[in-house]
N, C-alpha and C positions, 0 to 999 in steps of 0.2 A: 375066725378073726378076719377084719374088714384092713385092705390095706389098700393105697391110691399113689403110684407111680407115674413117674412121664416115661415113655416107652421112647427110644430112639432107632432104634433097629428088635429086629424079632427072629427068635429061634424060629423055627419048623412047628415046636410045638403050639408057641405063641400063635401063629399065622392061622393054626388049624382053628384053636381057640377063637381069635378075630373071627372066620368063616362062621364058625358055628354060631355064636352070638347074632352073629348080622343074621344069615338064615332064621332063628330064632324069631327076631326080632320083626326080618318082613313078615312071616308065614304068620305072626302075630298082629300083624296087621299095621306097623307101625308103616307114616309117613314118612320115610327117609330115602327114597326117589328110587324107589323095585318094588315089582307088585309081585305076590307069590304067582303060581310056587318057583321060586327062587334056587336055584340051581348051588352047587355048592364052588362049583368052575366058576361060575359069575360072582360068586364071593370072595375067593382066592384071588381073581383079578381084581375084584374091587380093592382087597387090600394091598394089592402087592404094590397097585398105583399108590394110592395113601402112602404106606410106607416109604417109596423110592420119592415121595414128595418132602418127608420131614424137613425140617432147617425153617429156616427165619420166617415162612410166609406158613407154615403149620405144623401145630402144636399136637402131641396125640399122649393120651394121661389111660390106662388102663386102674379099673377096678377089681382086686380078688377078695375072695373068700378063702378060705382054708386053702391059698394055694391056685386057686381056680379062677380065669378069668373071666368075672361075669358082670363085666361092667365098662364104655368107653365112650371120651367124649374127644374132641378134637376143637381145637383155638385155629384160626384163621384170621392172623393181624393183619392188620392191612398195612403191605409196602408203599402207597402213593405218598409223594409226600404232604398232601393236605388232610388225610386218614390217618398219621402215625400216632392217632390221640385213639385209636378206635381197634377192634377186632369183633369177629362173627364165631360166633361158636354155632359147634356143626353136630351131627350123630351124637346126640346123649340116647345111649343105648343101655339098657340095662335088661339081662338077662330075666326069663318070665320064671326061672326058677329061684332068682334072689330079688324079684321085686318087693318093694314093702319093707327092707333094712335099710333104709337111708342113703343108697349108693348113689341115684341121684343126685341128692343135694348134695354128697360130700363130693363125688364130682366137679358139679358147681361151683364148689368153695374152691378148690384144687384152681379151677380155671380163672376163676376170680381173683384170689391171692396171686397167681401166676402173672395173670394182666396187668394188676397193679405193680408188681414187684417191675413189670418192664415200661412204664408209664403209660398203659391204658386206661383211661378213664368213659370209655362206654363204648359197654357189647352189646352187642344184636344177636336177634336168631329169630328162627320162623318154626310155628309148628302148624298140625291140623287142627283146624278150631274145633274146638268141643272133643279133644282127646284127652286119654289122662295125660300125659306131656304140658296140655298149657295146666294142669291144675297143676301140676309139679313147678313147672315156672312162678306162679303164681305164689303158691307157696313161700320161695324163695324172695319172694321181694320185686321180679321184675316186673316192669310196667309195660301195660299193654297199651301197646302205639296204634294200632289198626288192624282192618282186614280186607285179605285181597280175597273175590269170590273166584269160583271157577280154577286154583291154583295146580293145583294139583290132582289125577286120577286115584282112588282110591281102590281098594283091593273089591269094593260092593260094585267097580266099574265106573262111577259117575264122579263127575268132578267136582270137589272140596273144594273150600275156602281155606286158605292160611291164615294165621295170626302172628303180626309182628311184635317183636318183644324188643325192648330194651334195659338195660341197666348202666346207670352210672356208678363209674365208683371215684371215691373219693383217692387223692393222692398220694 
C-alpha cells in the first residue's frame, strides 16, 4: 500500500530512513548535489539541516510502501514578496527498490495540490538533462523552459547540463 504524507518533524527511525534513501539515490547516480560514494554522516546531516528548516519557506512530503519510506520530495515557496505567486520543488527522490509504482508522480500531485491549496500558481525545478527525472517531469505535464550546459558534476566526473522545468497551475 502506497501512502503520501507531509512530514513535519521525524522519529529516529524516519531520519535513518531519509539517510538511506538519499545514499540510495546518489550512489544511483541521481543529480541532487553529492556525488558517491556518499557517506551515510553526510546524509544524516543533510537531513537534520532539511528538517530543522521546515515551516513556511519548506515544505517536505514523504512516500511509503507497506509502511516503508521510499519516497521524498520537498516544496521551497518562495518568501519575497514579488515570488509569493511561485515555489521550487527540490529532491524528488524515489527509492531504486520502489521505482516504476508511480511514487513520482503521486509526489508531484501531493506538491502540486499543496501549492495551489496555498495560492501558487507556478513551480520550477531543475534536473540532469537526458535523465530519467526529466522523462518523469515530462510525463507529468511540465514544460521544459531550457538548458544550462556545464551545471552540474556528474558521478562519470564531467560536467552536465541541467534542464529547467516549469508548471503552472491553475487557481
Amino acid at each position: 500500500m502506497i501512502s503520501i504524507r507531509r512530514l513535519e518533524q521525524a522519529t529516529p527511525e524516519e531520519r535513518e530512513a531519509l539517510a538511506e534513501l538519499l545514499i540510495d539515490s546518489v550512489d544511483g547516480g541521481a543529480s541532487v548535489g553529492f556525488l558517491p560514494p556518499f557517506s551515510r554522516d553526510a546524509a544524516v546531516e543533510y537531513w537534520r539541516g532539511v528538517l530543522a528548516a521546515l515551516g513556511p519557506g519548506l515544505v517536505l512530503w514523504v512516500a511509503e510502501v507497506d509502511g516503508r519510506i521510499d519516497g521524498t520530495v520537498q516544496l521551497a515557496p518562495s518568501l519575497r514578496p514579488n515570488g509569493l505567486h511561485r515555489a521550487e520543488v527540490q529532491k524528488l527522490l524515489v527509492h531504486s527498490r520502489a521505482r516504476g509504482q508511480g511514487l513520482a508522480s503521486r509526489l508531484l500531485q501531493e506538491v502540486e495540490q499543496y501549492a495551489r491549496s496555498a495560492g501558487r500558481t507556478l513551480l520550477v525545478l531543475d534536473t540532469l538533462a537526458g535523465s530519467k527525472a526529466e522523462a518523469v517531469y515530462q510525463h507529468c505535464q511540465w514544460q521544459r523552459a531550457g538548458e544550462i550546459p556545464d551545471w552540474a558534476r556528474h558521478t562519470d566526473g564531467e560536467l552536465h547540463p541541467t534542464v529547467l522545468f516549469f508548471k503552472r497551475l491553475a487557481p
